[in-house]
C-alpha positions as CSV (number, residue, x, y, z in Angstrom):
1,X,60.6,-6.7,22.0
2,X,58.5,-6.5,24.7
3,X,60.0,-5.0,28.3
4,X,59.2,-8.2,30.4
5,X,61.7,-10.0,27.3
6,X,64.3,-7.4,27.6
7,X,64.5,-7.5,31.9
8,X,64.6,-11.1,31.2
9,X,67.4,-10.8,29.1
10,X,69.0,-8.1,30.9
11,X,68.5,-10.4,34.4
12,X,70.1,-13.5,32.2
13,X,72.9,-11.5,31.3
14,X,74.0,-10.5,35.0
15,X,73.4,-14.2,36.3
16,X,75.8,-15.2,33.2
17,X,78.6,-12.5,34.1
18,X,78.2,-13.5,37.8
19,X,78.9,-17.0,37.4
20,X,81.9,-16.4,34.8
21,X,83.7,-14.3,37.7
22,X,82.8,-16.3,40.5
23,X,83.7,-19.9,38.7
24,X,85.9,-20.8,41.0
25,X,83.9,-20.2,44.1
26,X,81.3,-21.9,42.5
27,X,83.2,-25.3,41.3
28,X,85.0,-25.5,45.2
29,X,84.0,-28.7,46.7
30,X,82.4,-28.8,50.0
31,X,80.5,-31.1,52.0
32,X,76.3,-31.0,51.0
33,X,73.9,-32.0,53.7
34,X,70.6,-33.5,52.4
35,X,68.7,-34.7,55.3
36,X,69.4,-38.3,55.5
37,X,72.8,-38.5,53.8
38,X,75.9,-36.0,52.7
39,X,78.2,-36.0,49.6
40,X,80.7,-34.1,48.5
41,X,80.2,-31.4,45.3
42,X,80.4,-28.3,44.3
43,X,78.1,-26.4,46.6
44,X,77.8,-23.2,43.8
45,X,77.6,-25.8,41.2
46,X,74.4,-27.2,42.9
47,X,72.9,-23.6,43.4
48,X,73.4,-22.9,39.6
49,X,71.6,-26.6,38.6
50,X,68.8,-25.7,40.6
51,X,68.2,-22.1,39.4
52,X,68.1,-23.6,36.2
53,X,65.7,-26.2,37.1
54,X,63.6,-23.6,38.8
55,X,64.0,-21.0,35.7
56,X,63.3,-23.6,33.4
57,X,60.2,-25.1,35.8
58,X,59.3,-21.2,35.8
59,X,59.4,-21.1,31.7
60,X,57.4,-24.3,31.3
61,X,54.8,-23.2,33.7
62,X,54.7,-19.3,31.4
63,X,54.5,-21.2,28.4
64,X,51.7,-23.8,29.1
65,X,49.8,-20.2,30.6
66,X,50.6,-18.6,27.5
67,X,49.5,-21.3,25.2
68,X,46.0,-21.9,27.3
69,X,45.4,-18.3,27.0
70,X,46.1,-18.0,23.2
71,X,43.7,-21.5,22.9
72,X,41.2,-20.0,25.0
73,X,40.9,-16.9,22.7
74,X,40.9,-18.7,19.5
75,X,38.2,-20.8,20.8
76,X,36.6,-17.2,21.8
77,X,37.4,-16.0,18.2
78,X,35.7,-19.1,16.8
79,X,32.7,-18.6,19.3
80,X,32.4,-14.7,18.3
81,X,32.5,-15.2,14.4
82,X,29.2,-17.9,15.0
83,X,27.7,-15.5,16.9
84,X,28.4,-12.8,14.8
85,X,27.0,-15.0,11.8
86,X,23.7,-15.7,13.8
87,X,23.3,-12.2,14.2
88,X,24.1,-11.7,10.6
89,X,21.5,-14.2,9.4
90,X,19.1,-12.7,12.0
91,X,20.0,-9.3,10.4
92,X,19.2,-10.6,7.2
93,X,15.8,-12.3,8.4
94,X,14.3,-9.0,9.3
95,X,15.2,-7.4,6.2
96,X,14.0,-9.8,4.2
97,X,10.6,-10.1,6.3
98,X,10.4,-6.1,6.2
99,X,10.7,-6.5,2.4
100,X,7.8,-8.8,2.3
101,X,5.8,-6.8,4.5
102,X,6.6,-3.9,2.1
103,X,5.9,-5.8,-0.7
104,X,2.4,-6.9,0.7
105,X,1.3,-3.6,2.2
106,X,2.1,-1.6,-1.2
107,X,0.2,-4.8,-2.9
108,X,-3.1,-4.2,-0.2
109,X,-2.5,-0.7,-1.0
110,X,-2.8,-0.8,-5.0
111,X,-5.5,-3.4,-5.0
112,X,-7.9,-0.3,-2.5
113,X,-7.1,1.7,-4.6
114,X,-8.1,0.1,-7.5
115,X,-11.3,-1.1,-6.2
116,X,-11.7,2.5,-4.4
117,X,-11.1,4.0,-8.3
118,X,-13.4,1.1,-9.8
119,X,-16.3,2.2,-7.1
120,X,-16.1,6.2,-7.7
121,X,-16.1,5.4,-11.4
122,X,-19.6,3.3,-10.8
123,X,-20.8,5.8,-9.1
124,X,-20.2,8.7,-11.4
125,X,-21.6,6.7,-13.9
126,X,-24.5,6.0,-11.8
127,X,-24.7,9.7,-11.0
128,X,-24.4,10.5,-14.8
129,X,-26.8,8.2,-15.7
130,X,-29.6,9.5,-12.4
131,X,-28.6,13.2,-13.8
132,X,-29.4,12.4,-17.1
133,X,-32.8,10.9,-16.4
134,X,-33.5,14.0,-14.3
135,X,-32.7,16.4,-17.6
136,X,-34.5,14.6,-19.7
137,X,-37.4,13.9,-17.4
138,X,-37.3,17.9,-17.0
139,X,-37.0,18.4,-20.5
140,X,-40.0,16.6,-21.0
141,X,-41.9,18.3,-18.4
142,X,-40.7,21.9,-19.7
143,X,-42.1,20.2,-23.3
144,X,-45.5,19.5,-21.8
145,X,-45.9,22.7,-20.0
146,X,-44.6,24.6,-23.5
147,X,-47.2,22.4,-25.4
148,X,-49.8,23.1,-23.1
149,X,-49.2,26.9,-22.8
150,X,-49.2,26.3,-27.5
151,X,-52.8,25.0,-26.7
152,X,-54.0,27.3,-24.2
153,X,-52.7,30.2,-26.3
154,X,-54.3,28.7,-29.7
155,X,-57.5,28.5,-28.2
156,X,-57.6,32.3,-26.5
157,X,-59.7,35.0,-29.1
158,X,-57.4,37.4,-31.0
159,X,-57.5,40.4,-28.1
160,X,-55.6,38.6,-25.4
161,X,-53.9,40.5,-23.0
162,X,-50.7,39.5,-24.4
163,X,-49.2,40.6,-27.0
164,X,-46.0,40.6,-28.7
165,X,-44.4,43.6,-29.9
166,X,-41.0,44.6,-31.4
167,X,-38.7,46.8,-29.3
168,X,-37.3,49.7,-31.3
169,X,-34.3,49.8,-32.9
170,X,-31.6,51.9,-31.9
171,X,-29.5,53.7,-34.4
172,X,-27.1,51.0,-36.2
173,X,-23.5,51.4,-34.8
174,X,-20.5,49.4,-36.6
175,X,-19.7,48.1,-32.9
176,X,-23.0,46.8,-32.4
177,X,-25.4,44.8,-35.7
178,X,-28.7,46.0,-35.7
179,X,-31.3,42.8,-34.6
180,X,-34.6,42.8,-33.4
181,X,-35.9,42.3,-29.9
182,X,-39.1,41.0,-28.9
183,X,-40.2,41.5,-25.6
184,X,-43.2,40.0,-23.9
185,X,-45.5,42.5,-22.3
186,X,-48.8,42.4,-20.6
């Protein structure tokens, strides 16, 4: 129980066990003055009825307080679970918009790097293809120069100044087989 019920009690309790000793004070008849008129009653009689009226009054009055407070919160309750909905659904907005933006920036990134692997593949080809023309445009200049050296050396008299000649062999060695070298001298 809570201590405001318990002094309440306690309080009810005292008022009870003063009236049960004091009954006969409080039944004696006297002479009551209201104003514009008298009567006769029980003036402790009249105290108690309107102690009650004013404890009752007073109960009335903490109940309605108690009740507009416990409407006033549920309506608060109510207003806090929208708004803690909106926020949800909010909440749940952003994710799902960071997820598309995810979804589209991995997307962009893929299709760059395809079209970043489909570009260095056309270039290596085109670099392969530009390196092989060079090799075989060098090959066939080497061929021409070797065929016009073939001529040049066809047409030169038997005592040229060059003149091939065998290098001497060395002693054959089973590390090393024995081939001949020709060496170009002047």
């Amino acid at each position: 129980m809570r201590i405001r019920t318990v002094v309440l009690v306690i309080f009810l309790l005292l008022v009870s066990v003063f009236v049960a000793l004091n009954w006969t004070e409080l039944s004696r008849v006297t002479v009551l003055n209201f104003g514009i008129t008298q009567a006769q009653g029980p003036l402790g009689l009249v105290m108690l009825g309107l102690l009650l009226l004013a404890s009752g009054v007073f109960l009335a009055y903490a109940l309605a307080i108690q009740t507009t407070s416990l409407l006033q919160f549920r309506e608060h309750a109510r207003e806090m679970k929208a708004q803690r909905e909106l926020a949800n659904s909010a909440e749940a907005s952003r994710f799902s918009d960071l997820q598309a933006t995810i979804t589209r920036l991995d997307a962009e990134s893929r299709e760059r790097d395809t079209r970043l692997q489909e570009w260095f593949e056309t270039r290596t080809t085109r670099m392969q293809e530009a390196l092989d023309t060079r090799i075989e445009h060098s090959g066939n200049t080497l061929a021409a120069y070797v065929g016009e050296l073939e001529e040049r050396l066809s047409h030169l008299p038997a005592e040229s100044s060059v003149a091939v000649r065998t290098a001497p062999r060395p002693a054959p060695d089973a590390a090393e087989p024995a081939t001949p070298r020709s060496v170009w001298t002047r």
